[in-house]
N, CA, C and O of each residue as an XYZ file, in Angstrom:
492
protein
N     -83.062    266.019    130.579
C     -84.138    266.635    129.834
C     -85.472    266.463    130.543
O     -86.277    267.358    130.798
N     -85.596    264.899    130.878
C     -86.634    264.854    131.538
C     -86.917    265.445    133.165
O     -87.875    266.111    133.559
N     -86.305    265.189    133.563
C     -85.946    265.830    135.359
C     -85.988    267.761    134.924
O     -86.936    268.374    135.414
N     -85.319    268.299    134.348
C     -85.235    269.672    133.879
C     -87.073    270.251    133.755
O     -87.797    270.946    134.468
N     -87.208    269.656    132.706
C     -88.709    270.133    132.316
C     -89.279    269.154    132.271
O     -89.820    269.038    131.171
N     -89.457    268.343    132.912
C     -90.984    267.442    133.111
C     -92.377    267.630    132.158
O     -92.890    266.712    131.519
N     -92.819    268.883    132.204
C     -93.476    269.605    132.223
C     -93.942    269.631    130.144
O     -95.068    269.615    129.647
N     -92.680    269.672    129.476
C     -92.491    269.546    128.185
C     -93.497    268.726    127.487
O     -93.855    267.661    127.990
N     -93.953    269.116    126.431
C     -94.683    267.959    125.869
C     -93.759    266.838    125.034
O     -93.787    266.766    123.805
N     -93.057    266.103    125.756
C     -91.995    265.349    125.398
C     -92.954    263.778    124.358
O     -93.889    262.985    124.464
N     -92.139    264.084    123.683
C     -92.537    262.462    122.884
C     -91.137    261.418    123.232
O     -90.362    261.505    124.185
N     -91.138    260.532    122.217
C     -89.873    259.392    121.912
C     -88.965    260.055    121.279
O     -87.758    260.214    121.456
N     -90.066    260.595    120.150
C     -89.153    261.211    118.765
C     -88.417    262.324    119.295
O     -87.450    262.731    118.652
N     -88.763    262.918    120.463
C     -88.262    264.490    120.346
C     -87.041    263.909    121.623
O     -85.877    264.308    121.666
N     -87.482    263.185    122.311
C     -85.938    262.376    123.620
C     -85.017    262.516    122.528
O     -84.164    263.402    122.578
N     -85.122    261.485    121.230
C     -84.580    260.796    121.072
C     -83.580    262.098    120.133
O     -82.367    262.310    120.161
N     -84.375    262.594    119.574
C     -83.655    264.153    118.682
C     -82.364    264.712    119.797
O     -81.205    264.851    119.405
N     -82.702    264.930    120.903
C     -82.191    265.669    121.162
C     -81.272    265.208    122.171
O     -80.682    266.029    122.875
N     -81.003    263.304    122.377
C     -80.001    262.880    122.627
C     -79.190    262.189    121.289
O     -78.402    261.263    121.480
N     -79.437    262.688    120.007
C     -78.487    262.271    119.040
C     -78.560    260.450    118.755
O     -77.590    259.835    118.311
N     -79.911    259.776    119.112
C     -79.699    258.236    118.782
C     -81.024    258.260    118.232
O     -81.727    259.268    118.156
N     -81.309    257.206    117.884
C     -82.510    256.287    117.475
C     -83.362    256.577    118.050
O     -82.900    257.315    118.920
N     -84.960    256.460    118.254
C     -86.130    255.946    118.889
C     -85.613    254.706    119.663
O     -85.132    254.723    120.796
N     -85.789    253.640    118.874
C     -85.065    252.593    118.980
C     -83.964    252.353    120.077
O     -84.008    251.367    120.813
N     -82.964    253.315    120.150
C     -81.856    253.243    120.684
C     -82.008    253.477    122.018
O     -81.478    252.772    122.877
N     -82.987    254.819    122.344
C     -82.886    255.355    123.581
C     -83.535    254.156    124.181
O     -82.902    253.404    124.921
N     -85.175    253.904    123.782
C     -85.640    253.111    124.800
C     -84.846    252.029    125.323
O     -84.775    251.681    126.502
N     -84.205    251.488    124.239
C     -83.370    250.075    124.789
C     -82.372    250.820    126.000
O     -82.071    250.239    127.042
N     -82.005    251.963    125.714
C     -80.474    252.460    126.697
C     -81.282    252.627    127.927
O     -81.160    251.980    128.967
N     -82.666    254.194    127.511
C     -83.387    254.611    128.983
C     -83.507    253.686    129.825
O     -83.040    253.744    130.963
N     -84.448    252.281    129.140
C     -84.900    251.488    129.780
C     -83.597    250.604    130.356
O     -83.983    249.958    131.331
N     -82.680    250.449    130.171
C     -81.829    249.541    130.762
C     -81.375    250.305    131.800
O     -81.516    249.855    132.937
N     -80.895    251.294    131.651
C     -80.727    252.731    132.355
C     -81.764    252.782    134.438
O     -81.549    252.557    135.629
N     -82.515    253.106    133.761
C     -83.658    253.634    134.283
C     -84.581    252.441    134.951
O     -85.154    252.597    136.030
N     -84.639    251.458    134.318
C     -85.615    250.348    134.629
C     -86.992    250.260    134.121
O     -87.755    249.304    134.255
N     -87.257    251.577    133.412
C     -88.560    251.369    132.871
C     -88.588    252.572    131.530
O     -87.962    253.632    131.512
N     -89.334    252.139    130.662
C     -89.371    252.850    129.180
C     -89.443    254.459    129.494
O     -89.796    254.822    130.616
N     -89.104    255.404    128.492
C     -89.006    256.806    128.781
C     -90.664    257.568    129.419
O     -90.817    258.243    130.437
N     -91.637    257.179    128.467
C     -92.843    257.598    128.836
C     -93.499    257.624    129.828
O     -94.321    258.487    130.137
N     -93.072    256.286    130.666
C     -93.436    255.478    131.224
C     -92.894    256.607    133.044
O     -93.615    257.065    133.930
N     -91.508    256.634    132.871
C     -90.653    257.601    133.912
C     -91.164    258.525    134.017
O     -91.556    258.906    135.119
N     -91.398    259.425    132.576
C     -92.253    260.681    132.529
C     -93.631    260.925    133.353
O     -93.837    261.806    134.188
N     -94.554    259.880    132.888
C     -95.475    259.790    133.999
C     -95.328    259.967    135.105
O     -95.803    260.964    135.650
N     -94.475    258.852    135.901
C     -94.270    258.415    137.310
C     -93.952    260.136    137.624
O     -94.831    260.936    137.944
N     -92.759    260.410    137.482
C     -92.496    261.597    137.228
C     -93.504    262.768    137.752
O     -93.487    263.183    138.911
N     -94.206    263.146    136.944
C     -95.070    263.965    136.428
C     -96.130    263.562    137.866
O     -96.334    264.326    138.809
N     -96.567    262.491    137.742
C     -97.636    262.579    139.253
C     -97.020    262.190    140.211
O     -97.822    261.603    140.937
N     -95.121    262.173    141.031
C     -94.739    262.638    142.159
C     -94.750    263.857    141.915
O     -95.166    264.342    142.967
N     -94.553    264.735    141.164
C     -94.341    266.579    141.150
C     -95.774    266.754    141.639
O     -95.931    267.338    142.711
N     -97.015    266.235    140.855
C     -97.914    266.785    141.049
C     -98.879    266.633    142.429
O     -99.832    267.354    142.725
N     -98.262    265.298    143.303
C     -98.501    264.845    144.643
C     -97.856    265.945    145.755
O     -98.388    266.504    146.715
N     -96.309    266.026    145.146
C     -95.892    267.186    146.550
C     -96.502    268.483    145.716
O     -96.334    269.253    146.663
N     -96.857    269.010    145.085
C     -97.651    269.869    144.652
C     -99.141    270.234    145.621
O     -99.397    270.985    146.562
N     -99.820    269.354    144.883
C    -100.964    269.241    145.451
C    -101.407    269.119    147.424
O    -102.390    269.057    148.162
N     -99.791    269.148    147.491
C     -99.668    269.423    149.196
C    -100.214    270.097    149.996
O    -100.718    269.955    151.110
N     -99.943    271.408    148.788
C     -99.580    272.911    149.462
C    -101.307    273.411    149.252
O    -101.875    273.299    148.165
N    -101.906    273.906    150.360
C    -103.619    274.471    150.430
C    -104.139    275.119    149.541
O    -105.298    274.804    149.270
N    -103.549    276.167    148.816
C    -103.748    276.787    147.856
C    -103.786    276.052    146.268
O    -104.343    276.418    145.232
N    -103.155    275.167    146.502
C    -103.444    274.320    145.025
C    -104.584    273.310    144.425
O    -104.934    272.188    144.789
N    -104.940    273.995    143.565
C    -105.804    273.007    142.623
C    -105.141    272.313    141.961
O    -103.969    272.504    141.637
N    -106.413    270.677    141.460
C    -105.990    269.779    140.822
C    -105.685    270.257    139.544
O    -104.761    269.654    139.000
N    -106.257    271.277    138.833
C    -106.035    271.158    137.725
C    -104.895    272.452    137.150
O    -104.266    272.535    136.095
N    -104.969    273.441    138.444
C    -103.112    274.845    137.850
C    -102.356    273.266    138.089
O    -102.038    272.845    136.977
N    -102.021    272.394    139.053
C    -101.117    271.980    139.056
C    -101.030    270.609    137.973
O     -99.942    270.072    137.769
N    -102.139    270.176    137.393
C    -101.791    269.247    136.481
C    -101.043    269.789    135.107
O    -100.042    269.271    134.612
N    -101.787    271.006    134.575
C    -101.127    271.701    133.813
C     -99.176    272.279    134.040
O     -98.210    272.432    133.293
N     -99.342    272.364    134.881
C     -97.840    272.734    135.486
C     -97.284    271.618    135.698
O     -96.317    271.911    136.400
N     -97.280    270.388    135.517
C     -96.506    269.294    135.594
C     -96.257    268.154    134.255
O     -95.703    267.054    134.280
N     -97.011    269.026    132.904
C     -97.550    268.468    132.065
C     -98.478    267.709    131.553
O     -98.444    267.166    130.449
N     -99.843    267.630    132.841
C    -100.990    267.102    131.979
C    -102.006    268.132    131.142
O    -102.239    269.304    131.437
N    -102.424    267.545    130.271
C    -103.807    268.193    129.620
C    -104.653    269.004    130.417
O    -104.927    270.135    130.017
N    -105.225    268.470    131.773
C    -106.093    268.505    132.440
C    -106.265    267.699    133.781
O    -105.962    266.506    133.766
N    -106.825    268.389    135.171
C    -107.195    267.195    135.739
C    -107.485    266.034    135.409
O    -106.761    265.044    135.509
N    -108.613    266.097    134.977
C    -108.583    264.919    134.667
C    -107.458    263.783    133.870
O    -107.106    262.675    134.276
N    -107.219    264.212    133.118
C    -105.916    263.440    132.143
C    -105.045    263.102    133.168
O    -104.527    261.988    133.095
N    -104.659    264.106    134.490
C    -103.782    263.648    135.766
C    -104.278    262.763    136.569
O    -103.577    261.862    137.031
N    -105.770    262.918    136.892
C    -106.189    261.401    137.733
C    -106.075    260.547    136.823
O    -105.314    259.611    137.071
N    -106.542    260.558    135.924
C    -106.796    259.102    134.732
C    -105.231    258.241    135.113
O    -105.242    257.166    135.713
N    -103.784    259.002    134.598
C    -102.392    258.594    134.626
C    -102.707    258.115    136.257
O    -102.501    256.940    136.561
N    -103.150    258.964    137.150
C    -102.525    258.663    138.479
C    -103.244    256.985    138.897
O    -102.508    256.086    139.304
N    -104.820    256.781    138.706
C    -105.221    255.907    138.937
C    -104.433    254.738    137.922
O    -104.070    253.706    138.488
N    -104.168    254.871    136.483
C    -103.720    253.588    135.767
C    -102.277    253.667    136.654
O    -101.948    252.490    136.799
N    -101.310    254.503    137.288
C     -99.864    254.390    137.087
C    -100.363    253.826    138.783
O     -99.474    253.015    139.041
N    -101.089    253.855    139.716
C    -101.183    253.356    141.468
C    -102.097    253.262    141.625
O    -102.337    253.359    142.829
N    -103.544    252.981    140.615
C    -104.696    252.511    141.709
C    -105.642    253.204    142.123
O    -106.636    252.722    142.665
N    -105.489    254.196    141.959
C    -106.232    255.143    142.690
C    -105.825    256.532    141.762
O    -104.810    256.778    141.110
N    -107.136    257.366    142.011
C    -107.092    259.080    141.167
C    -106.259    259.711    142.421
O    -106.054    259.358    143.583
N    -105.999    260.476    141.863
C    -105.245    261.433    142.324
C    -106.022    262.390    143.521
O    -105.513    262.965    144.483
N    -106.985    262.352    143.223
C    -107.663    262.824    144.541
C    -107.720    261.929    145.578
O    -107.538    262.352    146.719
N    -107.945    260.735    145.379
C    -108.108    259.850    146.529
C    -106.501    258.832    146.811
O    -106.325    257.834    147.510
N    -105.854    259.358    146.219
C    -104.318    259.734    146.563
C    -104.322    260.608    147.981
O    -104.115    260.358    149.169
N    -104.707    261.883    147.112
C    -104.664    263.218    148.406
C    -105.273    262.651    149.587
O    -104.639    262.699    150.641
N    -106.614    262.028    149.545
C    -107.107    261.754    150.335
C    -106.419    260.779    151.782
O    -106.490    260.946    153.000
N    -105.837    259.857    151.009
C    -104.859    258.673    151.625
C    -103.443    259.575    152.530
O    -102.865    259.433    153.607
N    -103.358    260.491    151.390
C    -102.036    261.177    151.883
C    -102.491    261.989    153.725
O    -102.039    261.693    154.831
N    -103.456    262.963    153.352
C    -104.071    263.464    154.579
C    -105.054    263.035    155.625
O    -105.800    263.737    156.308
N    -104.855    261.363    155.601
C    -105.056    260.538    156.442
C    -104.122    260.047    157.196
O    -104.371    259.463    158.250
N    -103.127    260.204    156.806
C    -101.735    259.902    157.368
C    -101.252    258.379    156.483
O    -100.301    257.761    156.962
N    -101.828    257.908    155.403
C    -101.630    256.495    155.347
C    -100.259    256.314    154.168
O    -100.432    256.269    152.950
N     -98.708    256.216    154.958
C     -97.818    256.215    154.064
C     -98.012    255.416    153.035
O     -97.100    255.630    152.236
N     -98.777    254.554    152.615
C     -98.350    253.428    152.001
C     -98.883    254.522    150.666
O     -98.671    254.025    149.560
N     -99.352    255.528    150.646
C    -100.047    256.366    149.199
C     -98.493    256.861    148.326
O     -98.174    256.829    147.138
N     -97.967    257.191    149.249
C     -96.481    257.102    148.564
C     -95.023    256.404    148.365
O     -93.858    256.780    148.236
N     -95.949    254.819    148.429
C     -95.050    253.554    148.291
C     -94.982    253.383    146.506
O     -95.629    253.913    145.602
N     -94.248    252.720    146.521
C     -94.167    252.498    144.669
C     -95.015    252.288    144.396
O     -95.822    251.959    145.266
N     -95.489    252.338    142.796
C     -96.790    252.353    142.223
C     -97.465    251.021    141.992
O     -96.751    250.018    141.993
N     -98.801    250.900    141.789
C     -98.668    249.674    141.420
C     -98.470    249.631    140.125
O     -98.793    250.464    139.278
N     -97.841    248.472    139.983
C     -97.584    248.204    138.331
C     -98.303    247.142    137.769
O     -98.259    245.969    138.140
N     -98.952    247.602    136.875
C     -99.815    246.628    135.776
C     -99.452    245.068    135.868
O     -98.286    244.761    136.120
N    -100.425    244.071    135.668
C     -99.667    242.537    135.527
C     -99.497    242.898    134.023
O    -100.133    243.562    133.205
N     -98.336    242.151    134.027
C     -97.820    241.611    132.594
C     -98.772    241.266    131.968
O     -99.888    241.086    132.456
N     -98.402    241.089    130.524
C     -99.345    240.173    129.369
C     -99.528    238.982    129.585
O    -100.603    238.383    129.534
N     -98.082    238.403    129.939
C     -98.060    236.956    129.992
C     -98.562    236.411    131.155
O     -98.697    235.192    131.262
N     -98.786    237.005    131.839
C     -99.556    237.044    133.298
C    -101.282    236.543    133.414
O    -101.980    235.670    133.930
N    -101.342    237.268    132.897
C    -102.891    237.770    132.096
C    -103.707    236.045    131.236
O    -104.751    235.410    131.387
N    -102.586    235.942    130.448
C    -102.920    234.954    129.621
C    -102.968    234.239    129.925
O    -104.098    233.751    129.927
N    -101.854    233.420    130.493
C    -101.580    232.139    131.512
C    -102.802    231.691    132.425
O    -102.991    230.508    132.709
N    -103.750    232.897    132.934
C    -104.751    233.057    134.086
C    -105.844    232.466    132.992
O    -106.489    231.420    133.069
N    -105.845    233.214    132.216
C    -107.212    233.053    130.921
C    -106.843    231.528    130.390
O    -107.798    230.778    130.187
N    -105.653    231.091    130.183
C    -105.357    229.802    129.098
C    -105.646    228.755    130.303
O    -106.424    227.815    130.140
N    -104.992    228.974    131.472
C    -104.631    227.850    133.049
C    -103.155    227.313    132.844
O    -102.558    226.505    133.555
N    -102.749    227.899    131.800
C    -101.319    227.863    131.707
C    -100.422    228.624    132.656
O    -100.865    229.619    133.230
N     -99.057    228.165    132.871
C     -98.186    228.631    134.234
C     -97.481    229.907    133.669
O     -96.724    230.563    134.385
């Protein structure tokens, strides 16, 4: 569903409709599945389409955010900088510098417990 139309304005509720389980159910399956929660894929998702997208000379940030399912440019840098660090333009930018590392895995958020431990001095 997700790989098919990306693009969908997909929720939990509507995954979950139209694989016949729970809310509940899928995330526990997707995520065991998959390695990371449904929304979460969708994103990632959604700004690799919109990276080899944004390849091609003729494309704008924002026909192609719409065509991959964001709101808006902007709404696509916002995801691209929280999901790697960086907007999506200065993605492009990295990309047509030659610097592979723009399409190395994303960075991923520190944990909560991460976070806290730093704030408490706890391990």
């Amino acid at each position: 569903m997700l790989e098919a139309d990306p693009a969908h304005s997909w929720t939990v509720e509507a995954l979950a409709a139209e694989a016949g389980v729970s809310r509940a159910a899928l995330a526990r399956r997707f995520t065991a599945l998959v390695g990371q929660p449904p929304m979460s894929y969708l994103r990632e998702r959604r700004i690799a389409l919109a990276t080899e997208l944004l390849r091609r000379p003729e494309a704008t940030l924002a026909a192609v955010a719409g065509r991959v399912g964001f709101s808006s440019a902007f709404a696509l840098s916002v995801a691209c900088k929280k999901a790697r660090g960086m907007s999506q333009s200065d993605l492009l930018h990295e990309l047509a510098a030659g610097h592979p590392f723009a399409l190395s895995e994303p960075i991923k958020p520190r944990s909560p417990t991460s976070r806290t431990s730093r704030r408490t001095g706890g391990s």
